[in-house]
PyMOL Python script that loads the backbone (N, CA, C, O; Angstrom):
from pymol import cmd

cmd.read_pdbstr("""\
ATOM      1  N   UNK A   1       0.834  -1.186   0.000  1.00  0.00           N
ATOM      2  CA  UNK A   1       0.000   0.000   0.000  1.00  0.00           C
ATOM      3  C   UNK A   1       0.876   1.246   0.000  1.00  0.00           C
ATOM      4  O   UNK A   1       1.826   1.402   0.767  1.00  0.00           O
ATOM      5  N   UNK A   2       0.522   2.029  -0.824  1.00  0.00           N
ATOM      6  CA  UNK A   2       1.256   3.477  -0.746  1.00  0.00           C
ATOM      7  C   UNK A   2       0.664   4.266   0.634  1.00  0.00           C
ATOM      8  O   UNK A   2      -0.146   3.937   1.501  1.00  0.00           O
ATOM      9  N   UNK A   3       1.427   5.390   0.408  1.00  0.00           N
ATOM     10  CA  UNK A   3       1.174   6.473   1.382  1.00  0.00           C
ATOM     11  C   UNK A   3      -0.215   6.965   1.413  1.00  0.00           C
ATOM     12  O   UNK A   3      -0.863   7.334   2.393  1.00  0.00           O
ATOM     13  N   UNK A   4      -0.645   6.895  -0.124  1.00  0.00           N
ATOM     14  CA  UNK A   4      -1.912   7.482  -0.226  1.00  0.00           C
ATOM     15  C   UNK A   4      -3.093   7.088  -0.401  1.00  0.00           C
ATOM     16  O   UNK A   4      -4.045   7.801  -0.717  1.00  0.00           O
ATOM     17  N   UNK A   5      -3.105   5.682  -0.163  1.00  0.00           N
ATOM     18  CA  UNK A   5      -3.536   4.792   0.240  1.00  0.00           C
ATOM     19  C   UNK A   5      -3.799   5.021   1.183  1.00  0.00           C
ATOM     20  O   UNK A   5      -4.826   5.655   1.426  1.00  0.00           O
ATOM     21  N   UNK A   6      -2.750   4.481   2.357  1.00  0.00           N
ATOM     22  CA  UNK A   6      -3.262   4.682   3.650  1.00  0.00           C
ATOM     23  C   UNK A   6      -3.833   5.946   4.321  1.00  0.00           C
ATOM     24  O   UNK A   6      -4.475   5.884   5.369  1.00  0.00           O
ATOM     25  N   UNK A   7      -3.602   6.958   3.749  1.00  0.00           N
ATOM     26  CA  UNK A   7      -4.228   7.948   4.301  1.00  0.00           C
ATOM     27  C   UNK A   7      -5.968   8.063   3.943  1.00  0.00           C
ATOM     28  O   UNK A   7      -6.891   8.415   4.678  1.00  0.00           O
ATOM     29  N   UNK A   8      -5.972   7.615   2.514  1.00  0.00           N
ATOM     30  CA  UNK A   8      -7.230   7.514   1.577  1.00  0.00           C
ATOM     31  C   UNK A   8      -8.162   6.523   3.544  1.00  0.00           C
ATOM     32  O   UNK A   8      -8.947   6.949   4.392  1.00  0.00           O
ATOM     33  N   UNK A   9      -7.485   5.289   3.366  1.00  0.00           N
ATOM     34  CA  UNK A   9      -7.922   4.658   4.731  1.00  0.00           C
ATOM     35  C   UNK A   9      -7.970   5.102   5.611  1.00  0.00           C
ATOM     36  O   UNK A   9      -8.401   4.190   6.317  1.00  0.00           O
ATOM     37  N   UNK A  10      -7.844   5.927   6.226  1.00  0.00           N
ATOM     38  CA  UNK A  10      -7.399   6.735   7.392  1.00  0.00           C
ATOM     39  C   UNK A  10      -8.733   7.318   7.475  1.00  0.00           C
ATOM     40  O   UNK A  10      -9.617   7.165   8.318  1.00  0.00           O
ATOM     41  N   UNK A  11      -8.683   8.002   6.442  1.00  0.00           N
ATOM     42  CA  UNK A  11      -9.972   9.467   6.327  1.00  0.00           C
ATOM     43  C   UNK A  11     -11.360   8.607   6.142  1.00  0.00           C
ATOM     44  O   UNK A  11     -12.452   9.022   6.530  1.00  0.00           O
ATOM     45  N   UNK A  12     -11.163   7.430   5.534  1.00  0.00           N
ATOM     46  CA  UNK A  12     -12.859   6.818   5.454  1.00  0.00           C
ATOM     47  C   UNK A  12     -12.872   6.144   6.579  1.00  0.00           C
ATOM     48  O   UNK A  12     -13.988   6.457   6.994  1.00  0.00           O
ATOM     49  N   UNK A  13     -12.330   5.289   7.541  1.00  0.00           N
ATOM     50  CA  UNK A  13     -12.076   4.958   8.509  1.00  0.00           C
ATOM     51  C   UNK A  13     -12.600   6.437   9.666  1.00  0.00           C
ATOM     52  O   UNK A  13     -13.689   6.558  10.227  1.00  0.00           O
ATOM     53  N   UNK A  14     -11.906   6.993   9.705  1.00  0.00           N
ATOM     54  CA  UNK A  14     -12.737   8.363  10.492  1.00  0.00           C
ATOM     55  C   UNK A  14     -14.123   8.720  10.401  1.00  0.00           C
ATOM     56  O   UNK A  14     -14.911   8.632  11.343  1.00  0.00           O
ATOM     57  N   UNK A  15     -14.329   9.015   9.557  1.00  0.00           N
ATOM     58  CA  UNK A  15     -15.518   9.207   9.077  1.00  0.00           C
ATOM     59  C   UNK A  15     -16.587   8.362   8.909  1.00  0.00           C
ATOM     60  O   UNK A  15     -17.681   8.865   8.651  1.00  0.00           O
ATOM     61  N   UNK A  16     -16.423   6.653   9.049  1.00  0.00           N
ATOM     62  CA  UNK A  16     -17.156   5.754   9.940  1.00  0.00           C
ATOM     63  C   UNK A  16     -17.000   6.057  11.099  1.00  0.00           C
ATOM     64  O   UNK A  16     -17.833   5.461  11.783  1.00  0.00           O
ATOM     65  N   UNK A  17     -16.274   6.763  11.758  1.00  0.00           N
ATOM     66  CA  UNK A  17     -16.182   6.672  13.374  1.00  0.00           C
ATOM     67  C   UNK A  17     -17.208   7.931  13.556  1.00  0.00           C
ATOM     68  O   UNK A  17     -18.169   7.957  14.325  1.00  0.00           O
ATOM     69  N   UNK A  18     -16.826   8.869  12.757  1.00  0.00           N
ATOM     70  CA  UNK A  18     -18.118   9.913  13.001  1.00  0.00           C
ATOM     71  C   UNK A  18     -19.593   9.543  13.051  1.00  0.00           C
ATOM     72  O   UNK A  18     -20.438   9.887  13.877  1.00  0.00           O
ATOM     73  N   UNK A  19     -19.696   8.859  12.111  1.00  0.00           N
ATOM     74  CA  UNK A  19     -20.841   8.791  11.608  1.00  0.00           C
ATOM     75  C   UNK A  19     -21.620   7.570  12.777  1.00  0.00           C
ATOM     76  O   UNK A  19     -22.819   7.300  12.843  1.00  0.00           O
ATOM     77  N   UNK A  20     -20.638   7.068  13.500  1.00  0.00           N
ATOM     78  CA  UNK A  20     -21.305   6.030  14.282  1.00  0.00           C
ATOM     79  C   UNK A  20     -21.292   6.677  15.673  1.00  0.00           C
ATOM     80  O   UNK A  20     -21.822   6.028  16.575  1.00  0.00           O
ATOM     81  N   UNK A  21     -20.706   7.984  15.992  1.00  0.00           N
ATOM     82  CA  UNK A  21     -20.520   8.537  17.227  1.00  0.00           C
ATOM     83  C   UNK A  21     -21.987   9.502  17.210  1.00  0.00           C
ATOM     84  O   UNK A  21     -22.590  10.057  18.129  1.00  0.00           O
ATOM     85  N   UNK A  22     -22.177   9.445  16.141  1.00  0.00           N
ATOM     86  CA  UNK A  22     -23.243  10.504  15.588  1.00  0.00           C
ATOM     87  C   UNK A  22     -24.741   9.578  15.895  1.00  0.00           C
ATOM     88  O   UNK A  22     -25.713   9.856  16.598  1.00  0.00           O
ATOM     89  N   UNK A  23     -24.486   8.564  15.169  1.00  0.00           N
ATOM     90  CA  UNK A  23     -25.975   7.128  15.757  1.00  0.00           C
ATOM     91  C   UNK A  23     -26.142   7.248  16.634  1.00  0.00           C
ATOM     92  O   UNK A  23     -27.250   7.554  17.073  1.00  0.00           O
ATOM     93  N   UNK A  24     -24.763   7.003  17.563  1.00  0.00           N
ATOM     94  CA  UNK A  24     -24.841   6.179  19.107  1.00  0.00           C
ATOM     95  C   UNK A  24     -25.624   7.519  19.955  1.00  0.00           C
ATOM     96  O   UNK A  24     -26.557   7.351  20.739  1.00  0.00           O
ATOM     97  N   UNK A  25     -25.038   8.832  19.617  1.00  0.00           N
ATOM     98  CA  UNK A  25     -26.073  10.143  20.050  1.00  0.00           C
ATOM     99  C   UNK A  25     -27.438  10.283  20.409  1.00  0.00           C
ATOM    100  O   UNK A  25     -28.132  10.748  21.314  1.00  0.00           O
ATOM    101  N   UNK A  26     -27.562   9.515  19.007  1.00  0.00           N
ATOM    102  CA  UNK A  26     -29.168   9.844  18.637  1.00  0.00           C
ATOM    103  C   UNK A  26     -30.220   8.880  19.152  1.00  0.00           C
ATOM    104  O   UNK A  26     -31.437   9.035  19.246  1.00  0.00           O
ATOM    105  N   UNK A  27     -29.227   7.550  19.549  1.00  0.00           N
ATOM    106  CA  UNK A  27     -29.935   6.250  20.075  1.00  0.00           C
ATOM    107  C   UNK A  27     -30.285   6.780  21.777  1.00  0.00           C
ATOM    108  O   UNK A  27     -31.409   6.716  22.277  1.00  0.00           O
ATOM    109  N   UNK A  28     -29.105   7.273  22.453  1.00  0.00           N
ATOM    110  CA  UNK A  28     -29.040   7.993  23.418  1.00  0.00           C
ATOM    111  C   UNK A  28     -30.078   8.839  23.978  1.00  0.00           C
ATOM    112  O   UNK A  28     -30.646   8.742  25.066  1.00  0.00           O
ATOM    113  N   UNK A  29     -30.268   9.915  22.790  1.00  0.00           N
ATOM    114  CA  UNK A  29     -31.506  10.937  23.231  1.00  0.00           C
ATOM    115  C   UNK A  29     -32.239   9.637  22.948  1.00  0.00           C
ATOM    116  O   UNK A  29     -32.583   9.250  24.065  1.00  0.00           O
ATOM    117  N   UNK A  30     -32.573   8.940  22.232  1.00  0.00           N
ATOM    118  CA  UNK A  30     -34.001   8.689  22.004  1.00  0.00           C
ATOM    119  C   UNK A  30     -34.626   7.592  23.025  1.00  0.00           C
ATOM    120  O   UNK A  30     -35.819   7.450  23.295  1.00  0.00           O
ATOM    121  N   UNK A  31     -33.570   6.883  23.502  1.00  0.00           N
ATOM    122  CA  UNK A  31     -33.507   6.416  24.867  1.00  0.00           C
ATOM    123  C   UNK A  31     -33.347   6.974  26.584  1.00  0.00           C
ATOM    124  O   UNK A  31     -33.164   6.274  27.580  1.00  0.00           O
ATOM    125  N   UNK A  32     -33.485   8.432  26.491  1.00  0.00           N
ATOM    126  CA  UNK A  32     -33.793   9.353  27.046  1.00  0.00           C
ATOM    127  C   UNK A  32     -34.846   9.624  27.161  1.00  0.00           C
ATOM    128  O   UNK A  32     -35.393   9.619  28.264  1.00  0.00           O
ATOM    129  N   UNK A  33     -35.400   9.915  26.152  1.00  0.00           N
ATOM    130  CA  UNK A  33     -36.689  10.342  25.710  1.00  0.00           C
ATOM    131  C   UNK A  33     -37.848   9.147  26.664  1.00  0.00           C
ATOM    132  O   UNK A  33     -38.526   9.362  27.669  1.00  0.00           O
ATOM    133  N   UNK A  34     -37.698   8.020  25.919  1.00  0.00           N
ATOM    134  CA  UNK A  34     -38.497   6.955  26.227  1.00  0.00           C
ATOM    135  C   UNK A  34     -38.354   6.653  28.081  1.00  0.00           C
ATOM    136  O   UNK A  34     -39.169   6.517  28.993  1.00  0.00           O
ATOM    137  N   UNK A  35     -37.099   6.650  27.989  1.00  0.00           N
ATOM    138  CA  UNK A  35     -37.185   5.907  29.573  1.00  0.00           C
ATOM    139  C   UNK A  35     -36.288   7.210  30.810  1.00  0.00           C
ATOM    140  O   UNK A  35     -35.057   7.191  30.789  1.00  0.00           O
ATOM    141  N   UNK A  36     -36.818   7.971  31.535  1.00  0.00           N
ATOM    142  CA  UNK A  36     -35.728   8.573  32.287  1.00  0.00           C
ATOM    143  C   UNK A  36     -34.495   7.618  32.634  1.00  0.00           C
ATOM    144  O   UNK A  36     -34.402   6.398  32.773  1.00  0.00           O
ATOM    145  N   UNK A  37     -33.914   8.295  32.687  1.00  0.00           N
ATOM    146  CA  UNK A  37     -32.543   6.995  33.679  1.00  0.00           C
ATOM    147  C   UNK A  37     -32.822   7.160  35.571  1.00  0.00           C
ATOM    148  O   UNK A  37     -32.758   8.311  36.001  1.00  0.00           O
ATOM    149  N   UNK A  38     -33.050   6.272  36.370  1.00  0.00           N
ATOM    150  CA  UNK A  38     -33.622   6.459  37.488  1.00  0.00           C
ATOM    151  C   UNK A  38     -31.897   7.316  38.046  1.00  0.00           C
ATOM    152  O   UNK A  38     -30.817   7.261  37.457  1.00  0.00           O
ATOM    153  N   UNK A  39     -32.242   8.033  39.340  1.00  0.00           N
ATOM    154  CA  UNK A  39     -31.044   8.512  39.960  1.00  0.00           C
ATOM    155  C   UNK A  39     -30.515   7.441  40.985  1.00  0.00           C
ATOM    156  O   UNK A  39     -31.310   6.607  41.418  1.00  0.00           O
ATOM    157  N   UNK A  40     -29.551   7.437  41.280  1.00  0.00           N
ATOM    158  CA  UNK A  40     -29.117   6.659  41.955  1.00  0.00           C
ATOM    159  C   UNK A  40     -29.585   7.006  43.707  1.00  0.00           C
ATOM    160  O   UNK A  40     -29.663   8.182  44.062  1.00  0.00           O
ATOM    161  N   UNK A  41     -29.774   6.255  44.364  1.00  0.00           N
ATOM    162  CA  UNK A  41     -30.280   6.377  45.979  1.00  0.00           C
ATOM    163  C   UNK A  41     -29.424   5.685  46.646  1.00  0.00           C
ATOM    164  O   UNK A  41     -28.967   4.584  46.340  1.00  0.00           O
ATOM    165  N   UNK A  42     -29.134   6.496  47.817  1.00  0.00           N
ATOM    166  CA  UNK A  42     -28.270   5.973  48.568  1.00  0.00           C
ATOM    167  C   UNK A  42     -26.967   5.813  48.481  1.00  0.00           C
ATOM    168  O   UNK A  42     -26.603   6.675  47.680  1.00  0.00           O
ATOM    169  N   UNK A  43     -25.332   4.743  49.115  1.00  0.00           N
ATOM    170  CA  UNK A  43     -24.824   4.740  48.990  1.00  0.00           C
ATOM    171  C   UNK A  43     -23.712   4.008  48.424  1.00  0.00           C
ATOM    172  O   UNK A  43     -23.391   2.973  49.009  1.00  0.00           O
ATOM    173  N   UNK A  44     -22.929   4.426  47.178  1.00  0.00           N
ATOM    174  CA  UNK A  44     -23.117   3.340  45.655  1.00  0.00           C
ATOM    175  C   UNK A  44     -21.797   1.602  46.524  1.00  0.00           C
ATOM    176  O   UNK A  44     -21.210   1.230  47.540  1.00  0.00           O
ATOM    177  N   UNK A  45     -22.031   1.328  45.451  1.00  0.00           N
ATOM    178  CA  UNK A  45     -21.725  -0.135  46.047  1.00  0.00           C
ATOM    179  C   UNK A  45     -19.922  -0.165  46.456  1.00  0.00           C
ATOM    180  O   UNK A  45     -19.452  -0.079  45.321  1.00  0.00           O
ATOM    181  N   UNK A  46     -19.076  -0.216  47.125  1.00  0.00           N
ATOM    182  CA  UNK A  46     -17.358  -0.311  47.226  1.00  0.00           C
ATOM    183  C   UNK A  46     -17.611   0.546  48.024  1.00  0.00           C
ATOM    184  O   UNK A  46     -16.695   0.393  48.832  1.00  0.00           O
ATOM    185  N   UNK A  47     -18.494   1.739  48.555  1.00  0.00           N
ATOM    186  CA  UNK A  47     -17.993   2.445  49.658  1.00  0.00           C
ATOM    187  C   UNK A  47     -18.069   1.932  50.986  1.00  0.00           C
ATOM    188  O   UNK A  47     -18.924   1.177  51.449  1.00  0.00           O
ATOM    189  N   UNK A  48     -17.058   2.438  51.551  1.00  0.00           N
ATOM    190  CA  UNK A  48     -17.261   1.951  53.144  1.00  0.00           C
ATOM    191  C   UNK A  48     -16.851   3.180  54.283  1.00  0.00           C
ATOM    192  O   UNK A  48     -15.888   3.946  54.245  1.00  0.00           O
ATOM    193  N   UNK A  49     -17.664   3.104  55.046  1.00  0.00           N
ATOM    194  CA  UNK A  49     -17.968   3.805  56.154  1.00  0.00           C
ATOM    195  C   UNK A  49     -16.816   4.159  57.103  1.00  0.00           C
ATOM    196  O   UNK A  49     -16.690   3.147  57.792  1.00  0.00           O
ATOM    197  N   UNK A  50     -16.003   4.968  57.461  1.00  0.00           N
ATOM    198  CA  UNK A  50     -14.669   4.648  57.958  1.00  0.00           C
ATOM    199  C   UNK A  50     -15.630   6.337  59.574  1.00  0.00           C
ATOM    200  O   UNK A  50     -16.202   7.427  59.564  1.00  0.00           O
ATOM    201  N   UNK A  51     -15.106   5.251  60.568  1.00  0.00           N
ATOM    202  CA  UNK A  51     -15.674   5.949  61.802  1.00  0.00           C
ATOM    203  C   UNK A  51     -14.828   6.795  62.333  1.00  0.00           C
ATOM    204  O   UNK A  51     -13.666   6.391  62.369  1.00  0.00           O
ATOM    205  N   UNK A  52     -15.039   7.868  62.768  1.00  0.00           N
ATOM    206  CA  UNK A  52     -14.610   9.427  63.366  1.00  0.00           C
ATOM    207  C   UNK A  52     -13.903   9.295  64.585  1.00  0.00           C
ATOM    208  O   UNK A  52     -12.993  10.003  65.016  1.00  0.00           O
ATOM    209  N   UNK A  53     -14.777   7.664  65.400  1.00  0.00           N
ATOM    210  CA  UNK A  53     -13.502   7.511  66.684  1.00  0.00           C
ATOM    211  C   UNK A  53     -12.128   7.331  66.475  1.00  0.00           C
ATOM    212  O   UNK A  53     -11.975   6.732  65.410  1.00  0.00           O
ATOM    213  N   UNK A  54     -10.624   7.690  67.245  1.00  0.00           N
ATOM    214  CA  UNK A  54      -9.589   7.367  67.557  1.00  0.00           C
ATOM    215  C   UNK A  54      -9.409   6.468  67.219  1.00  0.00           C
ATOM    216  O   UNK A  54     -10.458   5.830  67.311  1.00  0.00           O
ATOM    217  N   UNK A  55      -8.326   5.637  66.650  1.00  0.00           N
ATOM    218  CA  UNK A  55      -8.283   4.062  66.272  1.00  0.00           C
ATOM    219  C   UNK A  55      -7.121   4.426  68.081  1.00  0.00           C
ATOM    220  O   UNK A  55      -6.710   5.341  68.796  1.00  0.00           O
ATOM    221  N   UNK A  56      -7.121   2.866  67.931  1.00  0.00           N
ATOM    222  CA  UNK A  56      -6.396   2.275  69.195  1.00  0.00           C
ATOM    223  C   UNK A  56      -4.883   2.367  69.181  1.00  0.00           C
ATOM    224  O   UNK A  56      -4.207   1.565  68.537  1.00  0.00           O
ATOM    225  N   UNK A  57      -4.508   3.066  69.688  1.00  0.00           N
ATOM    226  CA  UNK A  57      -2.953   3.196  69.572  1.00  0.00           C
ATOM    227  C   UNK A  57      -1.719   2.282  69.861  1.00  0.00           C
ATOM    228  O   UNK A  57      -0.567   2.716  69.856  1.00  0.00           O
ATOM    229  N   UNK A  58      -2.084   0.860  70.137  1.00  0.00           N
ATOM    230  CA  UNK A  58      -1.672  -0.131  69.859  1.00  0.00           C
ATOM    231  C   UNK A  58      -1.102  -1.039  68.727  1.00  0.00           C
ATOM    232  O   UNK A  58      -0.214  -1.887  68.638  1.00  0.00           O
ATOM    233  N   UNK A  59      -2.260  -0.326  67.697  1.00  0.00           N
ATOM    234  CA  UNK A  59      -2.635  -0.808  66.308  1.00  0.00           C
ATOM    235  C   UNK A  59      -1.179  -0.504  65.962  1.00  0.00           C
ATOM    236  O   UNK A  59      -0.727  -1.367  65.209  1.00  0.00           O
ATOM    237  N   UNK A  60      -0.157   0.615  66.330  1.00  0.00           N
ATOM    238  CA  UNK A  60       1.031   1.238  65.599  1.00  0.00           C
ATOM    239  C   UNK A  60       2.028   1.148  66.465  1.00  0.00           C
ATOM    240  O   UNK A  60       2.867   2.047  66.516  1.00  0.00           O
ATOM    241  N   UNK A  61       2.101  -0.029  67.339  1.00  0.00           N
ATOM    242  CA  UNK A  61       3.054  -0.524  68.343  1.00  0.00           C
ATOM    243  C   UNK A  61       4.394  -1.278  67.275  1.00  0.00           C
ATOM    244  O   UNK A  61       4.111  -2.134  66.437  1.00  0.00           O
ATOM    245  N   UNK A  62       5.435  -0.919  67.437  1.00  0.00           N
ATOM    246  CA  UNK A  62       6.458  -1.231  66.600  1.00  0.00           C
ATOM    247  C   UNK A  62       5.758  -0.630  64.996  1.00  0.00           C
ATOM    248  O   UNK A  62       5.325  -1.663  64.485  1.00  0.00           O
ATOM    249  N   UNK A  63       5.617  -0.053  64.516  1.00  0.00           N
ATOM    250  CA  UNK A  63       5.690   0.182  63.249  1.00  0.00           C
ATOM    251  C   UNK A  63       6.631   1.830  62.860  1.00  0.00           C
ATOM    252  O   UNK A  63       6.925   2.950  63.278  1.00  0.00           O
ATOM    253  N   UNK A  64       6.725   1.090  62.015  1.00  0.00           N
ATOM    254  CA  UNK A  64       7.920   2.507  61.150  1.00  0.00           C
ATOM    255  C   UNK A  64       7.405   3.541  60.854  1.00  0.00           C
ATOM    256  O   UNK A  64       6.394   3.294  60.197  1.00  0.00           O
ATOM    257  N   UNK A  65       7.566   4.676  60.996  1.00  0.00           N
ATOM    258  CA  UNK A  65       7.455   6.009  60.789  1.00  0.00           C
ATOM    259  C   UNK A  65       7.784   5.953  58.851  1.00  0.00           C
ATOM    260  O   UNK A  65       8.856   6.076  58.259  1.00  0.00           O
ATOM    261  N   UNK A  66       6.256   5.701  58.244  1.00  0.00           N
ATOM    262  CA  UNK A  66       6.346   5.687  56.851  1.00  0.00           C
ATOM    263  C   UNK A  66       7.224   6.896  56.304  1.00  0.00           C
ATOM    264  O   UNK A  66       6.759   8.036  56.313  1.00  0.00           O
ATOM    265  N   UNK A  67       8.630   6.600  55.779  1.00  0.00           N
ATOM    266  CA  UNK A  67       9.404   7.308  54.281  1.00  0.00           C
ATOM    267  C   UNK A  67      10.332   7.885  56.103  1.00  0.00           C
ATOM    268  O   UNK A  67      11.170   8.738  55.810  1.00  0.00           O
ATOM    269  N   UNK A  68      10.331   7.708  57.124  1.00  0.00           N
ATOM    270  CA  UNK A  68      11.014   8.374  58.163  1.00  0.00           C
ATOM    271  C   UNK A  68      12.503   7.199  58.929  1.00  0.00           C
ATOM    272  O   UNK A  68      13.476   7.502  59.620  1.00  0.00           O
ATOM    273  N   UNK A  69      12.083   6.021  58.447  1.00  0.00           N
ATOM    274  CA  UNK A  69      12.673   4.731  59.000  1.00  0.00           C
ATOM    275  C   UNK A  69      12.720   4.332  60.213  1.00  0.00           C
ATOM    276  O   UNK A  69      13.369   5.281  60.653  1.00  0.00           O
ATOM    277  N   UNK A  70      12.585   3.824  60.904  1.00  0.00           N
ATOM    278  CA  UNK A  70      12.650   3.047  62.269  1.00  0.00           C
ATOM    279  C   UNK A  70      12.996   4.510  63.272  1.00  0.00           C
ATOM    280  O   UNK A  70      13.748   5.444  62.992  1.00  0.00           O
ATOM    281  N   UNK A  71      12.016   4.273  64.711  1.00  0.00           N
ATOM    282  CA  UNK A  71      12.068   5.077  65.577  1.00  0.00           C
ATOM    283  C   UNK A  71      13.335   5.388  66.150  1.00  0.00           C
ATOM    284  O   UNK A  71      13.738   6.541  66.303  1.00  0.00           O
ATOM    285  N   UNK A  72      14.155   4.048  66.563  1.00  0.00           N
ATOM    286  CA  UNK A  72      15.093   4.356  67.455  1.00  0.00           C
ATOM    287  C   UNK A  72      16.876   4.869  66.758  1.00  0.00           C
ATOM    288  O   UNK A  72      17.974   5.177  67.221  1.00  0.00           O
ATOM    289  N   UNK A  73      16.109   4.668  65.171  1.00  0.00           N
ATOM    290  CA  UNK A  73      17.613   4.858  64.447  1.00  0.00           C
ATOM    291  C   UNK A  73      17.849   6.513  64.160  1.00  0.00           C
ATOM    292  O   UNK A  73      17.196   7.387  64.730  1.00  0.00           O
ATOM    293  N   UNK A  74      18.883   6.756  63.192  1.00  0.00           N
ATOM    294  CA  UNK A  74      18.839   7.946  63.012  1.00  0.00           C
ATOM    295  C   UNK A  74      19.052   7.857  61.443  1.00  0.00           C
ATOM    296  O   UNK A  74      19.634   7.018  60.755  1.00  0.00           O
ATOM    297  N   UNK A  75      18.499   8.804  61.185  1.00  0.00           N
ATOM    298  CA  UNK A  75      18.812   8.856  59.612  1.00  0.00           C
ATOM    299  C   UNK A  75      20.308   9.407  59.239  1.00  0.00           C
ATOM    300  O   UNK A  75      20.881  10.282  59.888  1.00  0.00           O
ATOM    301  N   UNK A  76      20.936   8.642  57.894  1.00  0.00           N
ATOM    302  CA  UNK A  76      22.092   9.029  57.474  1.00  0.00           C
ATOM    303  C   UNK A  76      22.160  10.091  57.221  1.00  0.00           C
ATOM    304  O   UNK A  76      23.221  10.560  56.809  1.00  0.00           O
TER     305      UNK A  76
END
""", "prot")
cmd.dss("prot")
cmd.show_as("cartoon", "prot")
cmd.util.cbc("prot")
cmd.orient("prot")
């Protein structure tokens, strides 16, 4: 295939993409039209509830001071 070729492909290739971005639009409203989309209620599904009390300060008994390295050392 030449150069101009592929470009010839290029540009009709696009212009199916238009023309189908342009459908999928119109399927959109018209599926709008017909059915509202309900709103969502409540709270959506992966969230989780993280509570306002103190966590237990145990929980961080021996642990490293993240990007700081170990308590009792000193940094280089």
């Amino acid at each position: 295939m030449s150069l101009e070729d592929d470009l010839t492909e290029v540009k009709r290739r696009l212009e199916e993409l238009a023309r189908s971005v342009i459908q999928l639009e119109r399927n959109l409203a018209r599926q709008r039209e017909e059915k509202p989309v309900p709103m969502a209620v409540g709270r959506p599904d992966g969230l989780v509830t993280i509570s306002d009390t103190p966590y237990d300060s145990t929980l961080w008994t021996d642990s490293d001071d993240e990007g700081l390295g170990a308590r009792d050392r000193r940094a280089p």
